[in-house]
Every structure is written in C-alpha cells, then in structure tokens.
C-alpha positions in Angstrom: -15.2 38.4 11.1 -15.4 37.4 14.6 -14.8 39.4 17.3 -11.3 40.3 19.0 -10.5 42.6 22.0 -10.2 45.9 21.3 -6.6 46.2 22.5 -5.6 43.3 19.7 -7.5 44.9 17.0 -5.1 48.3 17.9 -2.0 46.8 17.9 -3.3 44.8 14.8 -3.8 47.9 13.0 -0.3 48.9 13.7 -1.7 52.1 15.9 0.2 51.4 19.6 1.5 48.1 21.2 -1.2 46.3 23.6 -0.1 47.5 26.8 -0.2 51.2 25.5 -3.5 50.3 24.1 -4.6 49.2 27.4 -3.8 52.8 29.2 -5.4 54.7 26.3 -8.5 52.5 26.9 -8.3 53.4 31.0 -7.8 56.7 30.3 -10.5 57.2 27.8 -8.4 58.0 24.4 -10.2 55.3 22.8 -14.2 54.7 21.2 -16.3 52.2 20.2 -19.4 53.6 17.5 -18.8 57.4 19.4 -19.1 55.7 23.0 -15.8 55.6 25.5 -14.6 52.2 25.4 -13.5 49.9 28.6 -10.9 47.8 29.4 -11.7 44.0 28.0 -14.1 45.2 25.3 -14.5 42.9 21.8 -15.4 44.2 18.8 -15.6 43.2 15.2 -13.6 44.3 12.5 -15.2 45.8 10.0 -18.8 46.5 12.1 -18.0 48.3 14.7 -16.1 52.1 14.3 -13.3 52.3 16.3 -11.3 56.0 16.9 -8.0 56.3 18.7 -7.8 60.2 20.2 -10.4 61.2 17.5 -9.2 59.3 14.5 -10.4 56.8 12.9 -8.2 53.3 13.4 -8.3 51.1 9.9 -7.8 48.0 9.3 -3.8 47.2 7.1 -5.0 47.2 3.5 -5.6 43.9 2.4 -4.0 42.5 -1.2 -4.2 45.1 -3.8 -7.5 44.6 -6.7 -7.1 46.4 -9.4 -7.3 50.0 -9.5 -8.8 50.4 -6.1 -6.9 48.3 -4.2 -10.4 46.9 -2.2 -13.3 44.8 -3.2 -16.8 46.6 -3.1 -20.0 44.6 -3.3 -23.8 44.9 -2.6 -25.5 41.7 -1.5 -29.2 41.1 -1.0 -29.8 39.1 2.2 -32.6 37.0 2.5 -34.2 36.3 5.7 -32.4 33.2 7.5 -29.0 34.2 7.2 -26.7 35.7 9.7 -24.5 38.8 8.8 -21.1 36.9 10.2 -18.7 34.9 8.4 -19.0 32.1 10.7 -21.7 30.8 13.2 -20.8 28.3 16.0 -24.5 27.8 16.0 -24.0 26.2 12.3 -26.7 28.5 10.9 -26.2 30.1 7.6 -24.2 33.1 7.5 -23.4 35.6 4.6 -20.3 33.8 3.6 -22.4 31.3 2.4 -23.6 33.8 -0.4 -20.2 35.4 -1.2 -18.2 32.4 -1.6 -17.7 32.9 -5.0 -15.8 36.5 -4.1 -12.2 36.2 -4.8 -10.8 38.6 -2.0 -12.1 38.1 1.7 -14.3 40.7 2.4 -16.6 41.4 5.3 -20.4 42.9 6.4 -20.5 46.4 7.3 -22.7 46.8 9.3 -25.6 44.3 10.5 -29.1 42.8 9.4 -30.5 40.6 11.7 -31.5 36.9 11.2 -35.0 38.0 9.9 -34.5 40.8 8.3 -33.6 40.9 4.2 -31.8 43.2 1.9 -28.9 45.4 1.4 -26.0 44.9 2.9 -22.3 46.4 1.7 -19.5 43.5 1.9 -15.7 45.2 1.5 -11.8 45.0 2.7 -12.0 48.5 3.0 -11.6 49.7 6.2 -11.8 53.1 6.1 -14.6 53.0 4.0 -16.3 50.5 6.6 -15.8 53.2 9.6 -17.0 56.2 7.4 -20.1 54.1 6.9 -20.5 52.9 11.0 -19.5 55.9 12.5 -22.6 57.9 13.4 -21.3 61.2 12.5 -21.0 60.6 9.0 -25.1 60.1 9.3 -25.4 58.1 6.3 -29.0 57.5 5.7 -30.2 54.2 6.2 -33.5 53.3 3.9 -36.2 50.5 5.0 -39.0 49.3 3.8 -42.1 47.8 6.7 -44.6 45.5 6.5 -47.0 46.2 9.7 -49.6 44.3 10.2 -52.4 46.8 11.1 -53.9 49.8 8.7 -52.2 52.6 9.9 -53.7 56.4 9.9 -51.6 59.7 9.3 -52.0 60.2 12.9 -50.8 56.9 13.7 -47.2 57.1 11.2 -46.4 60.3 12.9 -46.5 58.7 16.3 -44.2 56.0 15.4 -42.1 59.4 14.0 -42.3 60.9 17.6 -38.5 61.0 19.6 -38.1 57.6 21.0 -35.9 56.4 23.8 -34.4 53.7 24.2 -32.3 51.8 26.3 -31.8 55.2 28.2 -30.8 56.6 25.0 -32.6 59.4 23.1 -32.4 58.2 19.6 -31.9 60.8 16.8 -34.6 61.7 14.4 -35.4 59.2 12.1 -38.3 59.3 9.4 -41.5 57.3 8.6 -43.3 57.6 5.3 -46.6 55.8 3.9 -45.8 53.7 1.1 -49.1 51.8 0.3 -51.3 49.2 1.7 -51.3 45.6 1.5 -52.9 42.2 1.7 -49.9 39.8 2.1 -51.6 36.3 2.8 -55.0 38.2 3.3 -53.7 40.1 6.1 -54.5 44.0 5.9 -51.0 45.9 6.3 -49.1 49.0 5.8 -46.1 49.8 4.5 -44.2 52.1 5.4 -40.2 53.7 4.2 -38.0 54.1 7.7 -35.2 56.6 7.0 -32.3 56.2 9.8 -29.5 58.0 10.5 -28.0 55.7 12.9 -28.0 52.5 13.7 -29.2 50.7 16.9 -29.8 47.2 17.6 -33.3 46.1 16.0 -33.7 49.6 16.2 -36.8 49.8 13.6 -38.3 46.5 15.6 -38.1 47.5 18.9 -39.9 50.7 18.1 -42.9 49.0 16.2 -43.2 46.7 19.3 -43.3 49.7 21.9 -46.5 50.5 19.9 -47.4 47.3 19.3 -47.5 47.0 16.0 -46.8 43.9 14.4 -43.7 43.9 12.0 -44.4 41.5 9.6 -41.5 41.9 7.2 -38.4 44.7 7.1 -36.1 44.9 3.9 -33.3 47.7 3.6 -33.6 49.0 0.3 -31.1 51.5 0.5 -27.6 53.0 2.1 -26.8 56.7 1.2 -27.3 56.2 -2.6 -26.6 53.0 -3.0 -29.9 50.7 -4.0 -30.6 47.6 -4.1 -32.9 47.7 -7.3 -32.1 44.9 -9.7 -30.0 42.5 -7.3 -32.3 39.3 -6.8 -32.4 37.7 -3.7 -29.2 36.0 -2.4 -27.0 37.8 -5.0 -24.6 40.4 -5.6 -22.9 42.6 -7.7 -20.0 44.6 -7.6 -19.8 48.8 -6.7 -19.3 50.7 -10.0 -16.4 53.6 -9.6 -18.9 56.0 -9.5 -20.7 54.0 -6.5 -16.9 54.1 -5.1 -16.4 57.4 -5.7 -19.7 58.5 -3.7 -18.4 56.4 -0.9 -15.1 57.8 -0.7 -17.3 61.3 -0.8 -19.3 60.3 2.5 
C-alpha cells in the first residue's frame, strides 16, 4: 500500500476525526513502531504499527473470507522485487507475484530489493501490528552468505551490542551454519535471529565490519517457515499457523 499521513490513516480507521488527530499527534498521544509521532508524518498501512494512547489503531476489516474473515499467505520473494504494491520507478513489486490472490492483501513488514524469502501478505490488521510492533518481539530468522571464513571469535563480534543511527539495537543472535564455495568464493553462513526490525539492519551491521554480504534470505518469522514454498510462490496460512498468530 502506499503511504498516507498519519492523521488520514486515523480517521480512516474510524479512531478520531483529522483535526483531533492532529492535536493528539502535537500532544504526543500517538506512535509510529514505539516512537512518538510528529505532525505531517506518512506511513503505510499494513507496515508500520501505529498506537493511539497505547492501543493499537487497525485497519476496518476488509470483505469477510470464510471462516476467518482475512486472507493469510506466505510468499517467497526472490531478489529483484520490491515489497510495495506499486512502484513509480516501474520496478517489480510483490503484487506482481500475488496477482492471482482473490482478496487485496498487503506486505507486513519489508525485504529489501536484494534480499529473498519470507514475507507474510494479509488484510489483517491487527494481526499486521502484532507482528510490527516491537514489543511483541517476534523472532525474525535469516540466513547469510558472507563472503570471508569466519572464526568463533569473529561470529561473536558481529553478536556484540551494535549501535546504530544513535540507537542501541536490542540483542539479536548469530549462529554458524556451514561453509561455502558459491561461485568458488570461500563463505560463511551464518543464522541471524532478530527481534526487531531496522532498516537493512542485518546489512549495515556486516558492513560496519566489513564483511561482505553476499546473499540474505529470511527463512523464518515466529514459527512460520518458509520450507517447501519455491521461489516466487505462495501458499496459504493453515488454522493452526492462524491460530499461532492470533497467539503472538
């Protein structure tokens, strides 16, 4: 979905008119992912967690599907596409894999351009904000490709508390997998565990030690996998799957 200001999205909701929403904002009643939002903000549907006085603020329930109500999938992402249902840019985006979906759903969350794997698409959106909002701390698995053969001493550096942008990033985990030869170049891979999600988060952290990151695929969210989903295709949640989220 594209972005919208923040004070649309609240009246969208059916939470307070847009000139209420506008004094909440000012006066600090209103966050963006756990961060005080300002005046003029955008954000995006169905990515971004947004809580009014502490609450979460949901999306209106889209048509009703069957028993649920919603539409649950789990796409794999290859590299190349955009998590957006439109680009400007004309590049391919996500909606180009789900066309076939009957309902519209969106992204939760993001992958970036180069980055490939799992990635939950829904018209849930309480679901969507138990799965953005940090405090839920729903583990994020991925797997690395770094180009360099990396020692016990060296994983547990690139484990070490890590700051960025000025912020202290909560602990995240690092785990030797194997090593590899992809096109005859000696690598490690590795198994990131997150519990949050910043911007190229996994990235930016290999490049403050210079470590070349060669490949990054998200295998797993909570306990949902992406084992037996090939490469730019998706199936829908079972109800047990959509009873684990509703657990979160």
């Amino acid at each position: 979905m594209e972005p919208i200001r923040l004070q649309k999205y609240l009246t969208d909701c059916g939470v307070i008119s847009r000139r209420a929403a506008e004094k909440e904002i000012t006066a600090g009643n209103v966050s963006v992912n756990g961060i005080p939002a300002v005046l003029g903000q955008k954000i995006t549907p169905g990515e971004d967690a947004v809580t009014f006085r502490g609450k979460p603020v949901l999306p209106r329930a889209s048509e009703q599907n069957g028993k649920s109500g919603y539409t649950y999938i789990l796409l794999n992402k290859p590299v190349g596409y955009v998590t957006t249902m439109s680009d400007d840019g004309g590049r391919k985006t996500v909606a180009d894999l789900i066309r076939d979906v009957r309902h519209r759903i969106y992204p939760v969350g993001r992958l970036d351009l180069y980055s490939d794997g799992l990635l939950l698409c829904t018209d849930d959106g309480e679901i969507a904000n138990r799965l953005l909002h940090p405090s839920h701390e729903v583990p994020k698995q991925y797997l690395a490709t770094l180009n360099a053969l990396l020692t016990e001493e060296d994983l547990e550096a690139l484990a070490e508390p890590f700051e960025l942008d000025g912020y202290m990033l909560r602990p995240f985990g690092v785990d030797f997998v194997r090593y590899a030869k992809p096109g005859g170049i000696p690598s490690t891979v590795v198994r990131f565990t997150l519990w949050e999600g910043r911007n190229r988060e996994i990235r930016r952290i290999c490049a403050h030690y210079g470590v070349k990151l060669s490949r990054l695929t998200r295998i797993a969210i909570g306990k949902l996998s992406l084992k037996g989903i090939p490469s730019g295709k998706w199936r829908e949640l079972t109800s047990e799957e959509i009873e684990y989220l509703k657990s979160i």
